[in-house]
C-alpha positions in Angstrom: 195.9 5.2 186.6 195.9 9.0 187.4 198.7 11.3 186.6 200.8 12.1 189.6 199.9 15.7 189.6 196.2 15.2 190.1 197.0 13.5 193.3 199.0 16.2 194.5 197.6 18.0 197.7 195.2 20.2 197.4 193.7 19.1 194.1 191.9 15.9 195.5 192.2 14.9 198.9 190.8 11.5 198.9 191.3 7.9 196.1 188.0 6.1 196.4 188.9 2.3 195.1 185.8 1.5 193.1 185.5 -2.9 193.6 184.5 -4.6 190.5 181.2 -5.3 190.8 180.4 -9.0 192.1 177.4 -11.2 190.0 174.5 -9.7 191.8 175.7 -6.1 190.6 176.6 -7.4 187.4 173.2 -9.0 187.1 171.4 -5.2 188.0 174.2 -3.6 185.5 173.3 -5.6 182.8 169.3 -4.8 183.7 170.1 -1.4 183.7 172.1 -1.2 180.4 169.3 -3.7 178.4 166.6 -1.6 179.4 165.5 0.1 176.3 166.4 -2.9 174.6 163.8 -5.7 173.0 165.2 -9.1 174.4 164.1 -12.2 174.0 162.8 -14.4 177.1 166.4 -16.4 176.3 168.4 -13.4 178.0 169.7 -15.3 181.1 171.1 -11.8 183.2 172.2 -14.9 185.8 174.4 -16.6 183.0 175.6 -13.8 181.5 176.7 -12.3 184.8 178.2 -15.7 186.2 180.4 -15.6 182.6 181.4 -12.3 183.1 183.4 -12.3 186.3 185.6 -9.7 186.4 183.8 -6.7 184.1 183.6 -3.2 184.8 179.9 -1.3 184.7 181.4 -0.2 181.6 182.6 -3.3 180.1 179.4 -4.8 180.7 177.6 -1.8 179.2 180.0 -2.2 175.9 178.9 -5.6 176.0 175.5 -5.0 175.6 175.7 -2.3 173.0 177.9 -5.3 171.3 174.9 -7.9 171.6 172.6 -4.7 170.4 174.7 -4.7 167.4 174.7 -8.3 166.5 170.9 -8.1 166.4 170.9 -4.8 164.3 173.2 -6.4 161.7 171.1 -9.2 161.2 168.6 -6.7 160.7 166.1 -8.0 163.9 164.3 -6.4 166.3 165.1 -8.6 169.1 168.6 -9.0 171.3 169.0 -12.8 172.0 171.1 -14.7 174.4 173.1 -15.8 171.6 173.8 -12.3 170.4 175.2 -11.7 174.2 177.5 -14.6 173.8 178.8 -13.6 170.2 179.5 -10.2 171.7 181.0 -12.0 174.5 183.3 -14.2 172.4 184.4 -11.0 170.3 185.4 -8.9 173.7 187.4 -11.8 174.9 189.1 -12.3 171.3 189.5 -8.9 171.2 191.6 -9.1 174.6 193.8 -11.9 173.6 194.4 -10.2 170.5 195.9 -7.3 171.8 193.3 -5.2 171.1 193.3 -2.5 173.8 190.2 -2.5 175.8 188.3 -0.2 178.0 191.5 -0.6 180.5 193.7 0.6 178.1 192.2 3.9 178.3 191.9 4.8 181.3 195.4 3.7 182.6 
């Protein structure tokens, strides 16, 4: 959410609602965020985006950072679908935890 005062006249006229983005744009999101990364022929963008209903651009984009980081840990060259689903499991445990998300911060 904005501060009130932003929205006061003369500072922006208009509130664009940005829609979250449905499985196709999640599927180009994801392509777009992956891009300079080494995956293997297991990364399913169909899957992942079907599983992430209800992501942001950026959610998706920390969520493949996340798998990035999986792979780095294990010290491999190579993102695999597996390292998108332990990312996966993390954000969502990270949610129920309590642990503030993206969300959080822009509210």
């Amino acid at each position: 959410m904005l501060d009130s005062a932003i929205l006061r006249p003369g500072r922006f006229d208009r509130l664009i609602e940005v829609p979250e983005p449905d499985q196709a744009a999640r599927e180009r999101i994801l392509d777009i965020h992956t891009r300079g990364m080494n995956l293997a022929e297991t990364v399913d963008y169909e899957t992942l985006a079907r599983d992430t209903e209800g992501f942001s651009g950026a959610e998706l984009e920390s969520l493949s950072t996340e798998a990035g980081m999986f792979a780095i840990r294990d010290d491999r060259t190579e993102v695999t679908m597996a390292d998108f689903e332990d990312a996966l499991a993390k954000i969502q445990r990270e949610e129920e935890n309590g642990t503030p998300g993206y969300a959080a911060y822009v509210q």
